[in-house]
C-alpha positions in Angstrom: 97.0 92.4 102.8 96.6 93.3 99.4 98.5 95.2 97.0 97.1 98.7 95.4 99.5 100.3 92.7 98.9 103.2 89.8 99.7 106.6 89.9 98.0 110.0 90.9 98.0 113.3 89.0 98.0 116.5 90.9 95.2 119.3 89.0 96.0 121.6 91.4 98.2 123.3 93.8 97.6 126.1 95.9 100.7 127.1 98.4 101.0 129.9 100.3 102.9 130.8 103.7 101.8 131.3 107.1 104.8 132.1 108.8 108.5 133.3 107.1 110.5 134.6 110.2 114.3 135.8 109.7 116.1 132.7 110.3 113.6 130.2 111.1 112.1 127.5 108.5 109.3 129.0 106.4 105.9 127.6 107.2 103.4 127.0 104.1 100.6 125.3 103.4 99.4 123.7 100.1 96.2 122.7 98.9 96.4 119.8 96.2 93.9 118.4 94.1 94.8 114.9 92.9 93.2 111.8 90.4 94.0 108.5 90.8 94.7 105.7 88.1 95.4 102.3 88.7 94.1 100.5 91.4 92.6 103.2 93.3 90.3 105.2 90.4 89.1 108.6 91.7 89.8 112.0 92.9 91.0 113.7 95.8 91.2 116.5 98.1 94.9 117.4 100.4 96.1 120.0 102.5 100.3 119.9 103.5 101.8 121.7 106.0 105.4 122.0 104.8 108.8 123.1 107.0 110.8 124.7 104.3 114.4 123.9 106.2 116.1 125.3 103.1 114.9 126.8 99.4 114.9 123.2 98.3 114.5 121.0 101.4 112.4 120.3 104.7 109.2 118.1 105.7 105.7 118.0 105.3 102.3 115.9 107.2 99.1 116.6 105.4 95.6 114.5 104.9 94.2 113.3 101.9 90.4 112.9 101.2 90.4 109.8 98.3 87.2 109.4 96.9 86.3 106.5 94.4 87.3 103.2 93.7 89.4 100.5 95.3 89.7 97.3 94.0 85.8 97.9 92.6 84.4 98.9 96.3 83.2 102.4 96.0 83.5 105.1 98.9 86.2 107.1 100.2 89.0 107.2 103.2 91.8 109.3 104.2 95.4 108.8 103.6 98.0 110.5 106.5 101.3 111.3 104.3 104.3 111.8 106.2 107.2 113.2 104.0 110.2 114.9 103.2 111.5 117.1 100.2 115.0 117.8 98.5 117.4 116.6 95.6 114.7 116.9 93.3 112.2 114.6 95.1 109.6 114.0 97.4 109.3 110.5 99.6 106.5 110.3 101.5 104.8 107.2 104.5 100.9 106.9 103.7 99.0 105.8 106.4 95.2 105.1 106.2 93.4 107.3 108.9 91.8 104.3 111.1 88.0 104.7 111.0 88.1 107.0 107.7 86.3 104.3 105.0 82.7 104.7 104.3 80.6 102.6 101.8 82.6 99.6 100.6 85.3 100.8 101.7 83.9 100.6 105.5 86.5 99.1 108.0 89.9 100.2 105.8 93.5 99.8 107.0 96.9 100.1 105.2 100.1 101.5 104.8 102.0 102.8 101.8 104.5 105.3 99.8 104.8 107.4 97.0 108.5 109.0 95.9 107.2 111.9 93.4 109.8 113.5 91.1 109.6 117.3 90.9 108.7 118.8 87.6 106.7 115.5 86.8 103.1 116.0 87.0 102.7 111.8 88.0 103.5 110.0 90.2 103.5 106.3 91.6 102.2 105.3 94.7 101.9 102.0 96.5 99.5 101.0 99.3 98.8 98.1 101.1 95.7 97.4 102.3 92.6 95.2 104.2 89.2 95.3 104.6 88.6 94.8 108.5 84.4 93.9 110.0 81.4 92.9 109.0 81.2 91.8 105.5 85.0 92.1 104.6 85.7 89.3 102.5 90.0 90.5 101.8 92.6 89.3 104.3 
């Protein structure tokens, strides 16, 4: 496995809410635009479906669409983020979607985090990763 760090900067955020019944979780979804720097170099495309459980505090799933660089193979793949929100922060799994990578990026696994701090328009991420099939040369 190798080692991908830098950090992404959301452009946009879009959130609006599909469901707000009187004393259930609110329901929203969010559509984020992101850039990468760092070892993945490129843009992106997300859509979260959140559970507010309070103002401040619940859980979200959404897929990314990364398109760009990685490690200097061009092509794109899609992240699975698994996540929670409160105290000021978000933590969130990543999880490459198996069978997602195109181009270079063809045959892409790997795992990862980011822990975002709210009001802060960057944040780090970390993701771990391998080339799997014909061609790969990374272990």
């Amino acid at each position: 496995m190798q080692n991908a760090k830098g950090v992404f900067e959301f452009n946009r955020w879009e959130e609006s809410s599909f469901s707000e019944n009187e004393g259930a979780p609110k329901l929203t979804q969010a559509r984020v635009s992101n850039d990468f720097h760092g070892d993945i170099r490129g843009s992106s495309d997300l859509v979260y479906v959140m559970t507010y459980l309070t103002e401040e505090t619940g859980t979200f799933v959404g897929y990314e669409q990364v398109t760009g660089t990685l490690a200097d193979r061009d092509g794109s793949f899609v992240l699975r983020h698994d996540g929670t929100f409160g105290d000021g922060s978000v933590r969130s799994a990543l999880n490459v979607v198996t069978g997602s990578g195109t181009g270079a990026l063809a045959g892409l696994s790997g795992e990862g985090e980011y822990i975002a701090t709210h009001g802060q328009k960057q944040s780090p991420y970390s993701l771990r990763w391998r080339i799997d099939g014909k061609g790969a040369t990374d272990s």
